[in-house]
CHARMM-style PDB file with segment names, atoms N, HN, CA, C and O in Angstrom:
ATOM      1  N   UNK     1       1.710  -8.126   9.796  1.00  0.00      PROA
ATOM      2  CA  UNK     1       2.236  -7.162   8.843  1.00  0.00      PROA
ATOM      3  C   UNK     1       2.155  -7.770   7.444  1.00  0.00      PROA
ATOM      4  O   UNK     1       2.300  -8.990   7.373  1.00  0.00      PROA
ATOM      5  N   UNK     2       1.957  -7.130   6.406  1.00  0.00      PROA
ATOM      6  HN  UNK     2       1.839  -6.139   6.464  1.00  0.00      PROA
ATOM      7  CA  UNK     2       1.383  -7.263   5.098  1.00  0.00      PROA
ATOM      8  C   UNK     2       2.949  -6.676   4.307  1.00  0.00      PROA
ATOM      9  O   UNK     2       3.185  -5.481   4.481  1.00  0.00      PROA
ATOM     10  N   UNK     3       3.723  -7.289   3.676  1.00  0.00      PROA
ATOM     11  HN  UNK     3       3.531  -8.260   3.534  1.00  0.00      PROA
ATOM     12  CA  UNK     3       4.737  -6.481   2.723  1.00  0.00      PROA
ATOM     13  C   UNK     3       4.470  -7.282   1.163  1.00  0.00      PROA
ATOM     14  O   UNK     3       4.427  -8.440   0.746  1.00  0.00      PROA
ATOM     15  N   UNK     4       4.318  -5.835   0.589  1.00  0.00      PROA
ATOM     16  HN  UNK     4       4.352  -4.895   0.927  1.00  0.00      PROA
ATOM     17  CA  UNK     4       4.096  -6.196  -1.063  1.00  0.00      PROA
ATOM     18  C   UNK     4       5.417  -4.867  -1.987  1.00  0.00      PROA
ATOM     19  O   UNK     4       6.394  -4.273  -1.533  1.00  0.00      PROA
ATOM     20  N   UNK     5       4.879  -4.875  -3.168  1.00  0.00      PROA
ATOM     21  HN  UNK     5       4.085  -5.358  -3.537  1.00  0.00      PROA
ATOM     22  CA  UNK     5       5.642  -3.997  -3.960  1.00  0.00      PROA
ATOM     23  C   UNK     5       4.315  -2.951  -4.450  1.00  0.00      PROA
ATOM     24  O   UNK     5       3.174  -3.395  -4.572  1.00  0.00      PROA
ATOM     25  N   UNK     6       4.671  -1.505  -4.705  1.00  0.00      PROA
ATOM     26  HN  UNK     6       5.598  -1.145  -4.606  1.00  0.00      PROA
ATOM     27  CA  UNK     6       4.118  -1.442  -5.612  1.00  0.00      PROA
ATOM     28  C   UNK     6       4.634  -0.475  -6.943  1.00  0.00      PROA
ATOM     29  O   UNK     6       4.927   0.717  -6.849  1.00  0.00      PROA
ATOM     30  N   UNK     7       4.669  -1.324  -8.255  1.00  0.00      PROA
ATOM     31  HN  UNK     7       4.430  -2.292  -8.332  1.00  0.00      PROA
ATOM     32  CA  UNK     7       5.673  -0.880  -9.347  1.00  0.00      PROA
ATOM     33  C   UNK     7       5.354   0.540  -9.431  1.00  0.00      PROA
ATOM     34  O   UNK     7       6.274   1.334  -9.628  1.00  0.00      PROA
ATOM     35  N   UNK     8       4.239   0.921  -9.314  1.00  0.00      PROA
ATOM     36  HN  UNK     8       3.492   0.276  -9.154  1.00  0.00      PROA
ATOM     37  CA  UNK     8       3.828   2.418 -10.219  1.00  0.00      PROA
ATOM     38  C   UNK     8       4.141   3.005  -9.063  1.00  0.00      PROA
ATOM     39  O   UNK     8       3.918   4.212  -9.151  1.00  0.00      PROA
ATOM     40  N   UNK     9       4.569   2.687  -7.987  1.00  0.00      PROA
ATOM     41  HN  UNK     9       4.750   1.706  -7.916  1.00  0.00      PROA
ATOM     42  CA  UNK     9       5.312   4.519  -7.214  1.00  0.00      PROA
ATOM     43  C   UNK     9       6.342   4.422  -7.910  1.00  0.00      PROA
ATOM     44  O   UNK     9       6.602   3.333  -8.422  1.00  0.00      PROA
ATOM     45  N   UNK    10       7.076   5.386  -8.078  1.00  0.00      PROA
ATOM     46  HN  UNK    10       6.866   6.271  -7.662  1.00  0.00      PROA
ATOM     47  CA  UNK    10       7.795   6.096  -8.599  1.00  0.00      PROA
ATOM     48  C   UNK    10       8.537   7.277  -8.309  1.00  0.00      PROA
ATOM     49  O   UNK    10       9.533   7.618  -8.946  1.00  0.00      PROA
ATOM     50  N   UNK    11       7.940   8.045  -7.124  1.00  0.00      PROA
ATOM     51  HN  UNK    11       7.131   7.767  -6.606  1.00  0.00      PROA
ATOM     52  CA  UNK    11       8.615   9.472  -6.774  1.00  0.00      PROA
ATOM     53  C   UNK    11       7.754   9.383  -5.325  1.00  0.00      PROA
ATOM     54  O   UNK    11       6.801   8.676  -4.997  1.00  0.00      PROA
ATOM     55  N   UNK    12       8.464  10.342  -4.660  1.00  0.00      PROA
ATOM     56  HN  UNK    12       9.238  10.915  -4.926  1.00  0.00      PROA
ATOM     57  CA  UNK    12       7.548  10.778  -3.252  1.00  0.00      PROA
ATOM     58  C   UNK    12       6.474  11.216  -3.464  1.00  0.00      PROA
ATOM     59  O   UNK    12       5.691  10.939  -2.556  1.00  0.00      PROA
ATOM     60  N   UNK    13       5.865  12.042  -4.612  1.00  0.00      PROA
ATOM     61  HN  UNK    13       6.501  12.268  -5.350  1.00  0.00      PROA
ATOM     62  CA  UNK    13       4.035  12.310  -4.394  1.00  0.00      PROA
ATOM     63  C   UNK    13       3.646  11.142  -4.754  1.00  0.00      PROA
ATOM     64  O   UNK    13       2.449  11.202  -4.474  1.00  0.00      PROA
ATOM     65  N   UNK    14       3.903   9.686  -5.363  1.00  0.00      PROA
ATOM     66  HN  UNK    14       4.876   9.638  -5.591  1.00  0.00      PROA
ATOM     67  CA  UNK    14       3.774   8.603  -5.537  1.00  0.00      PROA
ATOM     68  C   UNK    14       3.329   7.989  -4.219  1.00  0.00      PROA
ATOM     69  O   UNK    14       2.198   7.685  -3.840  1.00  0.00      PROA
ATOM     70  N   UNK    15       4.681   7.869  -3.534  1.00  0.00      PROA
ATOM     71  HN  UNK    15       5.600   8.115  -3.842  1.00  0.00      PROA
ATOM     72  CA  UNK    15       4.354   7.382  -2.368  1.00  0.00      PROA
ATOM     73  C   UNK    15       3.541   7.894  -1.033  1.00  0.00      PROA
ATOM     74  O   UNK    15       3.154   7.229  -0.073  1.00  0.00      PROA
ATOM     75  N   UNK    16       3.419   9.240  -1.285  1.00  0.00      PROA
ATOM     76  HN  UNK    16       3.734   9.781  -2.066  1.00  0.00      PROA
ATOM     77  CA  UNK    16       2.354  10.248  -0.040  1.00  0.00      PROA
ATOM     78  C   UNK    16       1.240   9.708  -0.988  1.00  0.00      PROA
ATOM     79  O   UNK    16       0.607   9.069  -0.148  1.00  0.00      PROA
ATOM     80  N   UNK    17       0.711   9.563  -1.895  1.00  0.00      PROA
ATOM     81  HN  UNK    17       1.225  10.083  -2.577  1.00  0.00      PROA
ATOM     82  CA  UNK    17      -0.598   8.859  -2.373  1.00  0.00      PROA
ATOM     83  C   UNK    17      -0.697   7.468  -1.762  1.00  0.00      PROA
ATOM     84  O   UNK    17      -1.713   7.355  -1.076  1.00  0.00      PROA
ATOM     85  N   UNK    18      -0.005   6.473  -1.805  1.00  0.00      PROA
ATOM     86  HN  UNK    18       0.821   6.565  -2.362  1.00  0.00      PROA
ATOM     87  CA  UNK    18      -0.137   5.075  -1.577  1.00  0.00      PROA
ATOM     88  C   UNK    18       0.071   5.573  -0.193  1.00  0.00      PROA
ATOM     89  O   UNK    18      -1.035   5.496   0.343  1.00  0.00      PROA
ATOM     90  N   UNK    19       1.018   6.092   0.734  1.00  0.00      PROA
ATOM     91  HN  UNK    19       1.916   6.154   0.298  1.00  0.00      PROA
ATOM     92  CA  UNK    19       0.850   6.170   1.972  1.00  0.00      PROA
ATOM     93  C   UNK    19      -0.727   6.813   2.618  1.00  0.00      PROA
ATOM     94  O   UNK    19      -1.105   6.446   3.730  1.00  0.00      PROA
ATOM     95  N   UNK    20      -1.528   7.758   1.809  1.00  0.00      PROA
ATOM     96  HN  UNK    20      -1.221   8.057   0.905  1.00  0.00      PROA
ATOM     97  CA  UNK    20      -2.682   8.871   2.086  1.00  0.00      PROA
ATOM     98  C   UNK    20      -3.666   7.481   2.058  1.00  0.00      PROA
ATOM     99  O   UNK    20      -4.501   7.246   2.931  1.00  0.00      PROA
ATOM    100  N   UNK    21      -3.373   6.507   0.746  1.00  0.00      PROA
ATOM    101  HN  UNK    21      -2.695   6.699   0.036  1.00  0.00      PROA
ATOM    102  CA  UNK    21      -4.828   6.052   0.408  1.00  0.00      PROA
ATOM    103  C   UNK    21      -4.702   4.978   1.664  1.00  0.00      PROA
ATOM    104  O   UNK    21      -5.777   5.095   2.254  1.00  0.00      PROA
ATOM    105  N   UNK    22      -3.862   3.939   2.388  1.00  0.00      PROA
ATOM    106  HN  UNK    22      -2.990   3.844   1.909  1.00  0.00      PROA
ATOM    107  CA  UNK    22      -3.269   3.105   3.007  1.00  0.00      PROA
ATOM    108  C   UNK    22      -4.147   3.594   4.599  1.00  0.00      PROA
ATOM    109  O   UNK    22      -4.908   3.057   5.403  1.00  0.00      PROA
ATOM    110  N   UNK    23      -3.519   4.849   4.421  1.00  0.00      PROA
ATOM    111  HN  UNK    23      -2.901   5.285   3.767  1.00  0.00      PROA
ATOM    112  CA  UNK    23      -3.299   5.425   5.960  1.00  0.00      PROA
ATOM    113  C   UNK    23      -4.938   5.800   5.768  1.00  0.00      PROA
ATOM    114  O   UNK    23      -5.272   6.832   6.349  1.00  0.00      PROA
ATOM    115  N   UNK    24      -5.473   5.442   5.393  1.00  0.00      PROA
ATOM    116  HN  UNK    24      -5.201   4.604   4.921  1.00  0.00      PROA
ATOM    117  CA  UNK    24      -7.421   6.070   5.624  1.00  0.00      PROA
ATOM    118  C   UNK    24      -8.166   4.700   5.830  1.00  0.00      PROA
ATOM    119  O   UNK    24      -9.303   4.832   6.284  1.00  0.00      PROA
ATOM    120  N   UNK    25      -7.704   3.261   5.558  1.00  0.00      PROA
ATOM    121  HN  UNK    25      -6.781   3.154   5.189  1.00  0.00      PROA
ATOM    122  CA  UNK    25      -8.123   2.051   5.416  1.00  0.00      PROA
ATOM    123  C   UNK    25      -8.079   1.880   7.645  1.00  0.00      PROA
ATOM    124  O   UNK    25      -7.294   1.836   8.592  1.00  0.00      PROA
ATOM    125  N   UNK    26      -9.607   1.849   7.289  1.00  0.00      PROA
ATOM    126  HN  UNK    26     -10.244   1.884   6.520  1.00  0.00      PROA
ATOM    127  CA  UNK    26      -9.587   1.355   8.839  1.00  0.00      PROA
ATOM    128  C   UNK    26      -8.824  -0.077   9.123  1.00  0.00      PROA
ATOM    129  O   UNK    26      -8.803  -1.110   8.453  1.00  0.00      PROA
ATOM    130  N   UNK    27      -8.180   0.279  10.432  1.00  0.00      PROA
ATOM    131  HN  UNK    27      -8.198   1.118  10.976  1.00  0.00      PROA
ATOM    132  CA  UNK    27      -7.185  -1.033  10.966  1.00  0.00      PROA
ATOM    133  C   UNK    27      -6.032  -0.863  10.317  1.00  0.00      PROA
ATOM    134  O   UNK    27      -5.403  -1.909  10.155  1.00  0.00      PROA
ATOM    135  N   UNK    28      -5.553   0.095   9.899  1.00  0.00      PROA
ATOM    136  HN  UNK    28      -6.064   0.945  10.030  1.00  0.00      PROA
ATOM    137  CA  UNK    28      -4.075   0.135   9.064  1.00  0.00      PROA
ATOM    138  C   UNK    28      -3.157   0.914  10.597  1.00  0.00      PROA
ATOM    139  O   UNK    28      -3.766   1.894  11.026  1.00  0.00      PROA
ATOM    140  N   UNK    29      -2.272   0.682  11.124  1.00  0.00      PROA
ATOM    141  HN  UNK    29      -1.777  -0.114  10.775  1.00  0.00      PROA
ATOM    142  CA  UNK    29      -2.065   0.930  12.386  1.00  0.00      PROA
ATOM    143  C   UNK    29      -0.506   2.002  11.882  1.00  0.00      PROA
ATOM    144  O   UNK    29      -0.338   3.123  12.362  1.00  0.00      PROA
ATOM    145  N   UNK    30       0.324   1.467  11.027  1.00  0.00      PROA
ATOM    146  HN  UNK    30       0.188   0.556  10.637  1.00  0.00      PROA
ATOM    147  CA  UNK    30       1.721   1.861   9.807  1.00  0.00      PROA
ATOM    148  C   UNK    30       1.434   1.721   8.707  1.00  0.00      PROA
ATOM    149  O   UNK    30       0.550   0.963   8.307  1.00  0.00      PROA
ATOM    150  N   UNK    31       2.332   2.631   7.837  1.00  0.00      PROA
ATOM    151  HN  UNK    31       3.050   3.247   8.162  1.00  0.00      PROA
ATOM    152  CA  UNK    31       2.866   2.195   6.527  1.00  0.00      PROA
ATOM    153  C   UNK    31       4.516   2.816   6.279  1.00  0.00      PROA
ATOM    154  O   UNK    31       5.213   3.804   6.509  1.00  0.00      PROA
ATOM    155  N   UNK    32       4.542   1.920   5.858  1.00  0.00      PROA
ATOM    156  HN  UNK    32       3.976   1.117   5.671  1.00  0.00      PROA
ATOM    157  CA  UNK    32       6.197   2.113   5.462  1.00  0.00      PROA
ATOM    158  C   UNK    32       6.795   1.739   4.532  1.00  0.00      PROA
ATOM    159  O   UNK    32       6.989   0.540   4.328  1.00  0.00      PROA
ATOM    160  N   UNK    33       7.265   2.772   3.681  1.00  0.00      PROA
ATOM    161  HN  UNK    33       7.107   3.745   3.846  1.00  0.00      PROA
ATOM    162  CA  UNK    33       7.356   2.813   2.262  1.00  0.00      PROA
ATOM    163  C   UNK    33       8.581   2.796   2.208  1.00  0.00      PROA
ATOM    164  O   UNK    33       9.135   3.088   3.268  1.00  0.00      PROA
ATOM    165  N   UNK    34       9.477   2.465   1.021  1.00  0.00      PROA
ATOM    166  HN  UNK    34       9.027   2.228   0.161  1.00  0.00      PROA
ATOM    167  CA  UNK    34      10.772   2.805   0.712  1.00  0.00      PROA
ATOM    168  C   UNK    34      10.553   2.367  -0.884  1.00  0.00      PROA
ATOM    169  O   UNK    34      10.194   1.330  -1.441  1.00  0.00      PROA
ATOM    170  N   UNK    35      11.062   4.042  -1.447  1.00  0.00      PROA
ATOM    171  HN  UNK    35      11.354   4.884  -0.994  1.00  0.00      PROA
ATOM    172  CA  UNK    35      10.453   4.570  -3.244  1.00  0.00      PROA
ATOM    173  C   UNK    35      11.097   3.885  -3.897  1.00  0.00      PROA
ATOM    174  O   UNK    35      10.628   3.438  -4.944  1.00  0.00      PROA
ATOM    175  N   UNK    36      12.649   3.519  -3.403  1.00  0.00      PROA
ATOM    176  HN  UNK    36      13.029   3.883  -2.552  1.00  0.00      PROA
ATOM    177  CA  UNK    36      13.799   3.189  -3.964  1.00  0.00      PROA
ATOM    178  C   UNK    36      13.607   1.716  -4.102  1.00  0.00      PROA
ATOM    179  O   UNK    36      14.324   1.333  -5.027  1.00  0.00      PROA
ATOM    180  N   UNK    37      13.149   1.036  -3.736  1.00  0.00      PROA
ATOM    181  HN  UNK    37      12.566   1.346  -2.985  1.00  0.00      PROA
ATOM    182  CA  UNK    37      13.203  -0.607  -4.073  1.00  0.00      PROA
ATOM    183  C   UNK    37      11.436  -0.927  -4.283  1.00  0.00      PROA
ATOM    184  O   UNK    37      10.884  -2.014  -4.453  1.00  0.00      PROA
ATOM    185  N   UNK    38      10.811   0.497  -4.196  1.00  0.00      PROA
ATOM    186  HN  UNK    38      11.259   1.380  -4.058  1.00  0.00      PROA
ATOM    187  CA  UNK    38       8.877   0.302  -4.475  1.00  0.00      PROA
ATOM    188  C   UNK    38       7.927  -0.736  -3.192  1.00  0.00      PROA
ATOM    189  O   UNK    38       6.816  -1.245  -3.343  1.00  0.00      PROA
ATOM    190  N   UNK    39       8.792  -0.791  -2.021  1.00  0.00      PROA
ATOM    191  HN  UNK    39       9.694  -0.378  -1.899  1.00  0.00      PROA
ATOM    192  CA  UNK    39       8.412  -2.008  -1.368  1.00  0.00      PROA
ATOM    193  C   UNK    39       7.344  -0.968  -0.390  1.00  0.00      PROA
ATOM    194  O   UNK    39       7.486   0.236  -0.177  1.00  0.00      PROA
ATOM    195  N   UNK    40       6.678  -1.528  -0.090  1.00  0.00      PROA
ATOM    196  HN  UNK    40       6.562  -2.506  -0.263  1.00  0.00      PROA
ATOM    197  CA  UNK    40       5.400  -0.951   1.042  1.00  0.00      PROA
ATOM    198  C   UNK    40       5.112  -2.435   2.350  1.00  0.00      PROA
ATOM    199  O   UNK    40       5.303  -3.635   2.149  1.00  0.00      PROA
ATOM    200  N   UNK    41       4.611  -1.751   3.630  1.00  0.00      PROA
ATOM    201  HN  UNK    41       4.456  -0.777   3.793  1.00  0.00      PROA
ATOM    202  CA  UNK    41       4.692  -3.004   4.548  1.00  0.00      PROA
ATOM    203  C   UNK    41       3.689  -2.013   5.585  1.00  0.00      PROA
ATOM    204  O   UNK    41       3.812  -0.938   6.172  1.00  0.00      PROA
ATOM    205  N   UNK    42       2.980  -2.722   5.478  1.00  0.00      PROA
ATOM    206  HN  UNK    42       2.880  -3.595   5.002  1.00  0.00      PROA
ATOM    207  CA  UNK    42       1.552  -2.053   6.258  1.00  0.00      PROA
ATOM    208  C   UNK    42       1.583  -3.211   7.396  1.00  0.00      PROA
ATOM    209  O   UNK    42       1.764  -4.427   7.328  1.00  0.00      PROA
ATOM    210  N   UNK    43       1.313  -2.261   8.540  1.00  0.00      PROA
ATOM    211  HN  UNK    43       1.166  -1.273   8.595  1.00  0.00      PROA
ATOM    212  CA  UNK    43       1.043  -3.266   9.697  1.00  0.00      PROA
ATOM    213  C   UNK    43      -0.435  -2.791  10.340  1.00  0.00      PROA
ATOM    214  O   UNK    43      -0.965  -1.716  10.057  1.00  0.00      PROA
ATOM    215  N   UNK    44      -0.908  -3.620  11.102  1.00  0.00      PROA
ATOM    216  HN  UNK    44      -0.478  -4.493  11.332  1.00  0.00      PROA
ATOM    217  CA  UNK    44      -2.483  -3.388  11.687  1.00  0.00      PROA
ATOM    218  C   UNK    44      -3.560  -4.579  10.968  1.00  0.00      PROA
ATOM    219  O   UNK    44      -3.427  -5.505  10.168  1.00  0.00      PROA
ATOM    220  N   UNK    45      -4.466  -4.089  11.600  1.00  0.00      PROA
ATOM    221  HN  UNK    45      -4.574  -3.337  12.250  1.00  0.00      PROA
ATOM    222  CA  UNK    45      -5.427  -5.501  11.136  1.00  0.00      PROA
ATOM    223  C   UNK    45      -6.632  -5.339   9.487  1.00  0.00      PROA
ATOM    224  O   UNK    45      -7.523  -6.058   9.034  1.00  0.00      PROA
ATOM    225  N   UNK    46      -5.947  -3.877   9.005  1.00  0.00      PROA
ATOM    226  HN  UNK    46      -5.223  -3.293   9.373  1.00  0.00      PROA
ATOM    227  CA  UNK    46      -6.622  -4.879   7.592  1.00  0.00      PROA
ATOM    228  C   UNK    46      -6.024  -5.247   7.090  1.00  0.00      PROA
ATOM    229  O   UNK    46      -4.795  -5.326   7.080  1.00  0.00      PROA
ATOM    230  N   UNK    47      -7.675  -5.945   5.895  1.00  0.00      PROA
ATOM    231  HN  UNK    47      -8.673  -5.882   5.903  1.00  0.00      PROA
ATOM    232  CA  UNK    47      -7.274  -7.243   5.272  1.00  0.00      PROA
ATOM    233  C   UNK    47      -6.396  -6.676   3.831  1.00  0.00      PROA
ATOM    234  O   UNK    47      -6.093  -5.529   3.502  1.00  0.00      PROA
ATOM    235  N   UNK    48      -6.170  -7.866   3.222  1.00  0.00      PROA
ATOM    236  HN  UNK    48      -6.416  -8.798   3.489  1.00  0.00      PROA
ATOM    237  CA  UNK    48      -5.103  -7.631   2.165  1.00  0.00      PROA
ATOM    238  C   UNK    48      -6.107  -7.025   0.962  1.00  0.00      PROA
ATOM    239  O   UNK    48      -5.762  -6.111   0.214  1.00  0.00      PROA
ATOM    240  N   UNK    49      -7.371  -7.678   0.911  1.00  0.00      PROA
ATOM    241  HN  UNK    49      -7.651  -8.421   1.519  1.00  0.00      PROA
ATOM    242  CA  UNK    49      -8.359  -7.018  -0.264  1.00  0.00      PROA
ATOM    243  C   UNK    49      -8.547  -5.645   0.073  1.00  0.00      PROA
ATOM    244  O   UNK    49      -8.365  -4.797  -0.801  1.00  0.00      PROA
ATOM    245  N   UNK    50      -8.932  -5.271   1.378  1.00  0.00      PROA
ATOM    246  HN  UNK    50      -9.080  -5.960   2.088  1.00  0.00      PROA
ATOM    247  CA  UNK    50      -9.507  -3.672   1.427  1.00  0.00      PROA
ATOM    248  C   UNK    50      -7.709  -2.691   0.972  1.00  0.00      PROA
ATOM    249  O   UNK    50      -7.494  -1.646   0.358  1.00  0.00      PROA
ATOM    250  N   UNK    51      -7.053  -3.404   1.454  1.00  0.00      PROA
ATOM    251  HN  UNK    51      -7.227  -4.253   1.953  1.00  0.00      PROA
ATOM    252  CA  UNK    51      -5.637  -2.484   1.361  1.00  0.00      PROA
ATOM    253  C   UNK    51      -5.361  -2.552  -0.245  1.00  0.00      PROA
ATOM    254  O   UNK    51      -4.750  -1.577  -0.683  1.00  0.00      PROA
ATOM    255  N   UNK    52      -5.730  -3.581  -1.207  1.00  0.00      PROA
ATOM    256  HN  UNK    52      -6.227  -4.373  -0.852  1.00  0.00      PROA
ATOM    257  CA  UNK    52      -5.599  -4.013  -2.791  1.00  0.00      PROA
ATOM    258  C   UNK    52      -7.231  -2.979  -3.440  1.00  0.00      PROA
ATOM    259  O   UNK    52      -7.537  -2.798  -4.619  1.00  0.00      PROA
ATOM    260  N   UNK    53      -7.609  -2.730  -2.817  1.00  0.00      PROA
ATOM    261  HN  UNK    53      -7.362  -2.876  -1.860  1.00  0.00      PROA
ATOM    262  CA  UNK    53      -9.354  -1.957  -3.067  1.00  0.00      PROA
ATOM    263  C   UNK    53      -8.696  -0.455  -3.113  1.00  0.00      PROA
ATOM    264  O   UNK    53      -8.724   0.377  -4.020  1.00  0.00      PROA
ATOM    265  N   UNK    54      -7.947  -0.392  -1.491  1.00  0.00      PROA
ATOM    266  HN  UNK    54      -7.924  -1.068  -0.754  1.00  0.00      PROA
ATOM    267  CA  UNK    54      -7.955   1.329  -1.834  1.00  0.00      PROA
ATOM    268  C   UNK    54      -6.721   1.584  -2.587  1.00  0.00      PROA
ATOM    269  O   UNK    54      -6.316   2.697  -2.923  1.00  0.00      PROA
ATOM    270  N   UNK    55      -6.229   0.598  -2.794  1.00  0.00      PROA
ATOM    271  HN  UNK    55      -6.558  -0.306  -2.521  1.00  0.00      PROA
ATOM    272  CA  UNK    55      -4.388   1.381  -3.343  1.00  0.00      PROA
ATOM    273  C   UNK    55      -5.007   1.043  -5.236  1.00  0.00      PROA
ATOM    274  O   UNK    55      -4.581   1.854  -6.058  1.00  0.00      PROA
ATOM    275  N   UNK    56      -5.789   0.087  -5.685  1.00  0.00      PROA
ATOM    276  HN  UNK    56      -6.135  -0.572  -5.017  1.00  0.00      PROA
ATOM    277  CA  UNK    56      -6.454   0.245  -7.068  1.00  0.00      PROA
ATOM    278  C   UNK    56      -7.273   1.890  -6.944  1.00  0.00      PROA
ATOM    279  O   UNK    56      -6.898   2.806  -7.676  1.00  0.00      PROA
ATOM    280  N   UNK    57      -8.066   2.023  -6.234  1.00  0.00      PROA
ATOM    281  HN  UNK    57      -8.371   1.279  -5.639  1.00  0.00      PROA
ATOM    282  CA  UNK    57      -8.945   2.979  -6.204  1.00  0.00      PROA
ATOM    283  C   UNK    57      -7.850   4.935  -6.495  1.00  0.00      PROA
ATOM    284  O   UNK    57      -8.051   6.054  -6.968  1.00  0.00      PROA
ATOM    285  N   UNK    58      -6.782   4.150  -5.820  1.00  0.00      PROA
ATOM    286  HN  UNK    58      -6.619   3.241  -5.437  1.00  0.00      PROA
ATOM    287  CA  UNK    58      -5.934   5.539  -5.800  1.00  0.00      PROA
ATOM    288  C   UNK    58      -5.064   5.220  -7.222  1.00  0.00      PROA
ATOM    289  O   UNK    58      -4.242   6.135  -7.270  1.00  0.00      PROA
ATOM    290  N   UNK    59      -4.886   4.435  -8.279  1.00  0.00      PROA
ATOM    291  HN  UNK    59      -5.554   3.692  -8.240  1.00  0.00      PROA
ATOM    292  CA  UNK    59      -4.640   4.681  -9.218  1.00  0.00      PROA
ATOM    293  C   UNK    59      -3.210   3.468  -8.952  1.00  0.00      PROA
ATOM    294  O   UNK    59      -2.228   3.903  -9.554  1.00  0.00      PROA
ATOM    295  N   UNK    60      -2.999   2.559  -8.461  1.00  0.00      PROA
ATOM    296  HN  UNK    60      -3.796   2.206  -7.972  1.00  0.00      PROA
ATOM    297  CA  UNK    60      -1.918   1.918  -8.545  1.00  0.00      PROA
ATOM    298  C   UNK    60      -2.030   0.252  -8.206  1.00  0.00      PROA
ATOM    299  O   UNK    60      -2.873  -0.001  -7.345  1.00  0.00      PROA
ATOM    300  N   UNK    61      -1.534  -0.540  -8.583  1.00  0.00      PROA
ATOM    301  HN  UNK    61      -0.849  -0.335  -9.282  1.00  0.00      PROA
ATOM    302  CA  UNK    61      -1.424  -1.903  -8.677  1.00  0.00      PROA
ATOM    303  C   UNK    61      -0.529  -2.338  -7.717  1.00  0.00      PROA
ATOM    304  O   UNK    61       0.681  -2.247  -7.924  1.00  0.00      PROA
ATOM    305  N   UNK    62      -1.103  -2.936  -6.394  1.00  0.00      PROA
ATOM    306  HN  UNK    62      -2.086  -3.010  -6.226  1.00  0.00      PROA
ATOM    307  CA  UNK    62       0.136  -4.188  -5.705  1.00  0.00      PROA
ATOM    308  C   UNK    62       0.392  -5.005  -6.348  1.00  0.00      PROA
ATOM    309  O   UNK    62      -0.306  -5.139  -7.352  1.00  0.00      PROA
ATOM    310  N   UNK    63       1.451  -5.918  -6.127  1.00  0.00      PROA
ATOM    311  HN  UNK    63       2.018  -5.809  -5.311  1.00  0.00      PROA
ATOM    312  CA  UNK    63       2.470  -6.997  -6.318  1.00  0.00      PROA
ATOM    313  C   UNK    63       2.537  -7.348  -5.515  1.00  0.00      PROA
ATOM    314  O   UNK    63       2.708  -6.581  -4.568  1.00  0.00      PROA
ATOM    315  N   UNK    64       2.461  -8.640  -5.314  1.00  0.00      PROA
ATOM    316  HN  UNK    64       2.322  -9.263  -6.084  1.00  0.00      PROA
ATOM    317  CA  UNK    64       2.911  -9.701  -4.149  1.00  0.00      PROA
ATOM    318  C   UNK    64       1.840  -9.554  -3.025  1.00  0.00      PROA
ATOM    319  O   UNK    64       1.994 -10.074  -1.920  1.00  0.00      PROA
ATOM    320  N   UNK    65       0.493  -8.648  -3.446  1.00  0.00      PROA
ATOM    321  HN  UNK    65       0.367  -8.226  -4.344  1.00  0.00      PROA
ATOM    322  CA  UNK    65      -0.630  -8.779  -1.971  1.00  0.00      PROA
ATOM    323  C   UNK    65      -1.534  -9.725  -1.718  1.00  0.00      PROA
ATOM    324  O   UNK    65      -2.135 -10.023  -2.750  1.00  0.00      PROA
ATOM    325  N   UNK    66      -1.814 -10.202  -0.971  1.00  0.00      PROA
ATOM    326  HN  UNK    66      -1.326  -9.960  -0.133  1.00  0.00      PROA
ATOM    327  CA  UNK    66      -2.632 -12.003  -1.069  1.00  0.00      PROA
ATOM    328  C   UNK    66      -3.656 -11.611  -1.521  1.00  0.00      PROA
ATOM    329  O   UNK    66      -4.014 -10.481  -1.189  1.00  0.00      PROA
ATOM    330  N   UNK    67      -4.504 -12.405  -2.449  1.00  0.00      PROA
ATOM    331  HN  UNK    67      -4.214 -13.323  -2.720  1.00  0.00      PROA
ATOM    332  CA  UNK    67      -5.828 -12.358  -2.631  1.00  0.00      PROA
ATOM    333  C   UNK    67      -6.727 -13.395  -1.972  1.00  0.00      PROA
ATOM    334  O   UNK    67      -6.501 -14.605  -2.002  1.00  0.00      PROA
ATOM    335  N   UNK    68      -7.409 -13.016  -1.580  1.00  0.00      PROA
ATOM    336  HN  UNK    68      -7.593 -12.033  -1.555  1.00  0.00      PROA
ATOM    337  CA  UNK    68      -8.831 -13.786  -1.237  1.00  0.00      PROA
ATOM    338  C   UNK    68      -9.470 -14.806  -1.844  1.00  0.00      PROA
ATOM    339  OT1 UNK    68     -10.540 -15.219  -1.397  1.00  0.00      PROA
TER     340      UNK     68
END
């Protein structure tokens, strides 16, 4: 399991975006968001770049996701 932040959610269509872009990343098995503290925790076998690829691609910046 992968847990990061990410600052720019902000509201629930915030988070159905980071959950939409997350939940399409092959090997993403969960996601589980909570808006109120911005924390996200993806479980399954991708990697931390493709999950940092699609959540940039959908318009938002992780915190705390490992880089490569």
């Amino acid at each position: 399991m992968l847990a990061f932040k990410v600052p720019g959610m902000t509201c629930g269509g915030c988070a159905a975006s980071v959950r939409r872009a997350l939940g399409a990343v092959a090997g993403v098995e969960d996601v589980q968001i909570d808006v109120a503290s911005k924390d996200v925790r993806v479980s399954g076998a991708a990697s931390a770049d493709v999950l940092r690829a699609a959540l940039e691609k959908a318009g938002f910046e992780p915190e705390g996701l490992p880089v490569a």
